[in-house]
Every structure is written in C-alpha cells, then in structure tokens.
C-alpha positions as CSV (number, residue, x, y, z in Angstrom):
1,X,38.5,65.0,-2.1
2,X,41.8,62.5,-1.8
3,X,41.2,58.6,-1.9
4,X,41.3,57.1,0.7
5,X,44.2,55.7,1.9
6,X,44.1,51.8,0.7
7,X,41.7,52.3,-1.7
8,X,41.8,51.3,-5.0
9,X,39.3,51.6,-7.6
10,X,38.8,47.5,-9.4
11,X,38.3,46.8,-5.3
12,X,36.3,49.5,-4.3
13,X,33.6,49.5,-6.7
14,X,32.7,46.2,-6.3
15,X,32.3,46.2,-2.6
16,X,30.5,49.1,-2.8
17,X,28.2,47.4,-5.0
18,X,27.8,44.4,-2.8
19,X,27.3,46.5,0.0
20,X,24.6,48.6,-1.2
21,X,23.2,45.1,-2.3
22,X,23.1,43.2,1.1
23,X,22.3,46.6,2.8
24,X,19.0,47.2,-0.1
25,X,18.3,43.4,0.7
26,X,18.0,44.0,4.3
27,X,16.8,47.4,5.4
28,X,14.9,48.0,2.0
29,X,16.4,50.9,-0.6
30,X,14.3,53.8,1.0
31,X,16.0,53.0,4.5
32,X,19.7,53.0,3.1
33,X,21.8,55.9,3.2
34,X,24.8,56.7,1.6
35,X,27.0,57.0,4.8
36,X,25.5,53.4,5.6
37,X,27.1,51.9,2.4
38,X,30.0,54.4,2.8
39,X,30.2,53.1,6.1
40,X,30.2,49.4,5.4
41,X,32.6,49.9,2.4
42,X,35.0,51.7,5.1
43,X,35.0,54.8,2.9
44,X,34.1,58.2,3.3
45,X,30.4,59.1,1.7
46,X,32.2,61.3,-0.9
47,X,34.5,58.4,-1.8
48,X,31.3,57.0,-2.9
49,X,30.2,59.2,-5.6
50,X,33.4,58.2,-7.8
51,X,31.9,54.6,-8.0
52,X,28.2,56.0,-9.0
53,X,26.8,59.2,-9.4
54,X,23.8,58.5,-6.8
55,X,21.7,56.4,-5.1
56,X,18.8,55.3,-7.4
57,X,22.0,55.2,-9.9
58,X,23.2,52.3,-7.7
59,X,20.2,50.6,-7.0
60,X,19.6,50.4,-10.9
61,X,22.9,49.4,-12.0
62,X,22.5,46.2,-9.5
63,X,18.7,45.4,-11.0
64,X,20.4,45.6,-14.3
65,X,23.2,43.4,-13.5
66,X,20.6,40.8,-12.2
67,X,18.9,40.4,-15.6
68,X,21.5,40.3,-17.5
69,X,23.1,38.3,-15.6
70,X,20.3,36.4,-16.2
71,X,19.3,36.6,-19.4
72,X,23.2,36.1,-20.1
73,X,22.6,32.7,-18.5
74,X,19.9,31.3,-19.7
75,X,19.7,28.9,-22.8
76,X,17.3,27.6,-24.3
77,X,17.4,24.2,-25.7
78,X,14.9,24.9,-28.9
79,X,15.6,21.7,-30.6
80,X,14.4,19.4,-27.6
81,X,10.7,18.9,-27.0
82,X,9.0,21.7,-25.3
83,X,8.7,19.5,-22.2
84,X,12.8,19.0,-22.2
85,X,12.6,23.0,-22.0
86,X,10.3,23.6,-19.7
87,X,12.4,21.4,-17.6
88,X,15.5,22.8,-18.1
89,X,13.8,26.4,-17.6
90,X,12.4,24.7,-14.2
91,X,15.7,23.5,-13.0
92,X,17.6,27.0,-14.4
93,X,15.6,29.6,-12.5
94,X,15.6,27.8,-9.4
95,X,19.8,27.6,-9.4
96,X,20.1,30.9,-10.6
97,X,18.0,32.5,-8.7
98,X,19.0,30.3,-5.3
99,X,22.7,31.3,-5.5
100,X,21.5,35.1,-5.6
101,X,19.1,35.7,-2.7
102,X,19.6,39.4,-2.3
103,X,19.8,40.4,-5.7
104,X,16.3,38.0,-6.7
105,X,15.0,40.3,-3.4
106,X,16.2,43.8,-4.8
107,X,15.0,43.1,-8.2
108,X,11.3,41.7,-6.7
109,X,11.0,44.2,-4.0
110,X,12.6,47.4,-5.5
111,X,10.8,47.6,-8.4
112,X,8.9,50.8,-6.7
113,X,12.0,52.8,-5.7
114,X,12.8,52.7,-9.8
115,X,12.8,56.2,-11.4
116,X,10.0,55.8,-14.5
117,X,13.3,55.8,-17.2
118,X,14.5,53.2,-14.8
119,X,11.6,51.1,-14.4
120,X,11.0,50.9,-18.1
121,X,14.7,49.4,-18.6
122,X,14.2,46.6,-16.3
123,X,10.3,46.1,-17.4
124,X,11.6,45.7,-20.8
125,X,14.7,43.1,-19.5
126,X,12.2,40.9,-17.4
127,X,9.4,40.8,-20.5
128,X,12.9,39.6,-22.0
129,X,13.2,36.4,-19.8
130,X,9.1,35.8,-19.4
131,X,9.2,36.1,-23.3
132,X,11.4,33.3,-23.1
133,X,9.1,31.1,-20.8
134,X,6.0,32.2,-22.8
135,X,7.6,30.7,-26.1
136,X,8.4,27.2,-24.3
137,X,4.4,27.3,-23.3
138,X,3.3,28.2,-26.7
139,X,5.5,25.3,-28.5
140,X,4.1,22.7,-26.0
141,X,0.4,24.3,-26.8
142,X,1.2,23.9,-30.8
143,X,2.7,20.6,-30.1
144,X,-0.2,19.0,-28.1
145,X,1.9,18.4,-25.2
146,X,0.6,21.5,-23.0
147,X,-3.2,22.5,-22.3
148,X,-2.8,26.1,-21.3
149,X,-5.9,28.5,-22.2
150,X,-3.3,31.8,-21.3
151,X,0.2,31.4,-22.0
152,X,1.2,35.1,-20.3
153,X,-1.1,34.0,-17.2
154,X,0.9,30.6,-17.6
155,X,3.7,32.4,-18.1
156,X,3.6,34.8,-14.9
157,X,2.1,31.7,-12.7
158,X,4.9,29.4,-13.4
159,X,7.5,32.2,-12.5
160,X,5.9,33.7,-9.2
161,X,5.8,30.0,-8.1
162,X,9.4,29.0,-9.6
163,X,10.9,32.3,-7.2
164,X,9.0,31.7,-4.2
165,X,11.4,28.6,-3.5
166,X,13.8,31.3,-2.3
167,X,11.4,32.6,0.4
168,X,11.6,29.2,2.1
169,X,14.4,27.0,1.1
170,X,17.2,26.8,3.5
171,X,20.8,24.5,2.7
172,X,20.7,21.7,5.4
173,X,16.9,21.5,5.7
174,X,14.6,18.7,5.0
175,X,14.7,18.7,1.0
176,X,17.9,19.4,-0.6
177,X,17.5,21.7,-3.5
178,X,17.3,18.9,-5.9
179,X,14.2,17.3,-4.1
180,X,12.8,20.9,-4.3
181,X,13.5,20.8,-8.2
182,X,12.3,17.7,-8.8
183,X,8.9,18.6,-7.0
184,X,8.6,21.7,-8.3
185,X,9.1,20.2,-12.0
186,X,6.3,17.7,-11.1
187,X,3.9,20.6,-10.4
188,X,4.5,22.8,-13.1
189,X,4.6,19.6,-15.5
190,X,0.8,18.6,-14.3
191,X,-0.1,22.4,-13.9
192,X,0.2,22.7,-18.0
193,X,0.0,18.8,-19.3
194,X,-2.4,18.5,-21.7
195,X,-2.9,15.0,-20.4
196,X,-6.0,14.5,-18.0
C-alpha cells in the first residue's frame, strides 16, 4: 500500500503514538481500534502497521516509554540525608508524573491489557523506580531518621498516595502545585519520622 500523500515517517510515528496515547487514556485500550487511531492520525489503518506491528505492540512501546522516561529522569541525591531524598523523590514524582496525565493513566490502568512477556518488562521497570524509593526508606531506617516496620509496604504506600495527586489536581484551582508538594511532603515526612 502507497503512503499516504503528506506523510512522512519522523511525523507520522509520533502522532500515531500520541494518538493511540490520548485515545488509550480516554476510551481505555480494549475500546480502541485501529481505524480510531488511523482515523485521528488522518491515515489509512494500513498506513498504521509501518509505524508498529499491532496493537498490544503499541500500547507496550508507550508503557515502556513512560518508565524509562522515568527512570531516565530520576536522580537520586545519595550523598544528602535520606530526608533530603525522600524530598526530592516527593517533589520528582509529583512533576513528572503531573506533566504526563495520560501516559501516568495508561501505565496505572493498562497494566491488564499487557501480554504476560509484556507485563513482565514493565513489572520488572516499575520494581526499578520502587527499588529506588525502597532504598531512600531503608537509609532513613539505618540512620534513625525514619520509623518504618515495612519498607516495600512503605514503599508502595508512599507511591499510590504520591500518584493520586493526578486524580484531582487541576492548574488554576485552589492549591497550586507547589502547595500540593509542600503538603504532600509534610505527610509522607510524618507518615515515616521516627520522631513521635
């Protein structure tokens, strides 16, 4: 099948990937077609298969691009106190994860719709980033600074709770996203203080 006309491949691929992203975001994967991102990309569905071999395909390759993405982000202070880290963890995941609304959805919500192989890639990517989380805990734990009796329970609280902020924050509302930060850094700080 020809190109289509106007359609060039560094252009293409990435709108069909942030088409099949806003369109996973908010029908779900299972309700997305092909033609529907065909359609959005202006494209005909055959187009699509020179950008990715298949659906799941797609839907992986933008779950993958999240954690690295992330992981790629992410760095860890290790020579400040564990308390300077978990901070700057704090403040990290809630930017990151606030300037990517769709793709934090996708890699949350999708998780089902992975193929087993699949699954296991981005199990083993978000054990990745957690891992880096649990060894902030542990440090503060050696250190004295942080009472926590389970660092992975720790670990999985602190996140769930750092990631619901983009269920409910909205740009323009009551708290600007720093107030959020700041309060959210006050909780998690007296969730694992060892001081009474």
């Amino acid at each position: 099948m020809a190109r289509t006309a106007g359609s060039h491949s560094d252009i293409t691929g990435p709108r069909v990937r942030e088409a099949a992203l806003r369109l996973f975001a908010q029908q779900g994967f299972a309700a997305v077609s092909m033609r529907q991102i065909a359609g959005e990309v202006g494209v005909q569905v055959g187009a699509l298969y020179n950008y990715t071999p298949d659906k799941q395909s797609l839907l992986f390759d933008l779950m993958k691009s999240h954690m690295d993405g992330l992981l790629a982000a992410y760095a860890d202070h290790s020579a400040a106190t564990a308390e300077a880290r978990l901070h700057d963890f704090v403040q990290f995941h809630i930017r990151f994860h606030h300037d990517r609304p769709d793709a934090v959805f996708i890699a949350y919500m999708e998780l089902r719709n992975l193929t087993p192989e699949n699954f296991a890639v981005i199990e083993a990517l978000r054990r990745q980033y957690e891992d880096r989380l649990e060894d902030i805990l542990r440090a503060g734990v050696a250190s004295g600074s942080f009472d926590v009796p389970d660092t992975k329970i720790a670990t999985l609280a602190v996140i769930a709770m750092l990631t619901g902020v983009n269920t409910w924050f909205r740009a323009g509302g009551r708290l600007s996203l720093e107030d959020v930060e700041a309060q959210y850094w006050q909780m998690v700080r007296k969730a694992v203080s060892a001081e009474g």
